[in-house]
N, C-alpha and C positions, 0 to 999 in steps of 0.2 A: 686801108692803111691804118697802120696803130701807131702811138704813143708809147713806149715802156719805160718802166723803173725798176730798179735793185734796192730792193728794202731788205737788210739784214740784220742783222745783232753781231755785237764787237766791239771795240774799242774804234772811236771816231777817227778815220784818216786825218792827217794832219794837212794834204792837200788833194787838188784832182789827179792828180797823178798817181798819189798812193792809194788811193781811193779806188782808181784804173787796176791796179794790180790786184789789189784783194779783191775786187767784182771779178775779174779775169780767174782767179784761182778758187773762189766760191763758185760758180757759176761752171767751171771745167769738173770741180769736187761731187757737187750736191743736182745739178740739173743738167750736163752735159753725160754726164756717167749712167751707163744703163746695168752695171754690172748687181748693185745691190740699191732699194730704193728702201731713201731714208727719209722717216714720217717727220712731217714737221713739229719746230720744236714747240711749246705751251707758249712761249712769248709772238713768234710768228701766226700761232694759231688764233691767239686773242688779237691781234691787229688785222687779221685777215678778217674776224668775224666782226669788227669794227667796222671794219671799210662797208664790208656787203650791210648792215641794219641800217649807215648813209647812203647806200649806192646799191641796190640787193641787183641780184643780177638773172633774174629774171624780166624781162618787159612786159608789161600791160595794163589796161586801161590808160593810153598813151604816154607811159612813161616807156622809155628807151633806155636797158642797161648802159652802161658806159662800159660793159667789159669786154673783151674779143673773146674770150676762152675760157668762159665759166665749167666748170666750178674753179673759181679764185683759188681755193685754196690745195687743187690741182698742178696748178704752178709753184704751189710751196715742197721745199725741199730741206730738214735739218734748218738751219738758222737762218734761211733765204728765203725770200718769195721775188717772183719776178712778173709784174705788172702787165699786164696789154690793157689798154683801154684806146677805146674809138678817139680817132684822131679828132674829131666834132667836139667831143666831150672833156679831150683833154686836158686843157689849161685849169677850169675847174675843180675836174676829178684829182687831177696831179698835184696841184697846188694844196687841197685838202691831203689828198695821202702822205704829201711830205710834212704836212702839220702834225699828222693824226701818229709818221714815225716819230719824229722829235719827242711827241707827247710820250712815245712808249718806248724812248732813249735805242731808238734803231736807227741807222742809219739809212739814208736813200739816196741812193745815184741815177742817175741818167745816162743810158751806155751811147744813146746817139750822140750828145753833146759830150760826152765823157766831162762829166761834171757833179759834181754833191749838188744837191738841191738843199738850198738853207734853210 
């Protein structure tokens, strides 16, 4: 079982609902569409390579990624990246990712709870 989030680039939803729609139409654009695959952007690529030098995602010497589906930045697409991390390690992990977007003026959602994470 995973955890995910929508960390993007954009102008900040004003609430969770509009929030819902621009994850809905990013996510149908950039990671749903198989027709042409578009590299991530330089701002997505630096917040990816953030998270992994906190969290790298490989395991060993009994440290346990938190990630489902390395390589991280595999799930990045254009101005989105879309999270899985190990449900164990979630609150942690997540809680730092939604710091670590703030810090890098991205936004990040939650599509279970359909919610901004603050």
């Amino acid at each position: 079982m995973t955890y995910d989030l929508a960390v993007w680039e954009g102008e900040p939803p004003l609430d969770d609902i509009q929030a819902g729609s621009v994850y809905d139409e990013l996510y149908e654009r950039y990671l749903e569409s198989e027709d042409v695959a578009v590299p991530p952007s330089a701002r997505i690529e630096r917040y990816v390579e953030a998270l992994i030098e906190r969290y790298p995602e490989d395991s060993h010497d009994g440290y346990k990624s938190p990630w489902a589906s390395p390589p991280l930045i595999s799930e990045a697409s254009g101005p989105m990246v879309y999270l899985l991390m190990s449900y164990s390690q979630a609150e942690e992990v997540s809680e730092y990712a939604a710091q670590l977007a703030r810090s890098h003026e991205l936004v990040c959602f939650d599509p279970q709870g359909e919610d901004l994470r603050p």
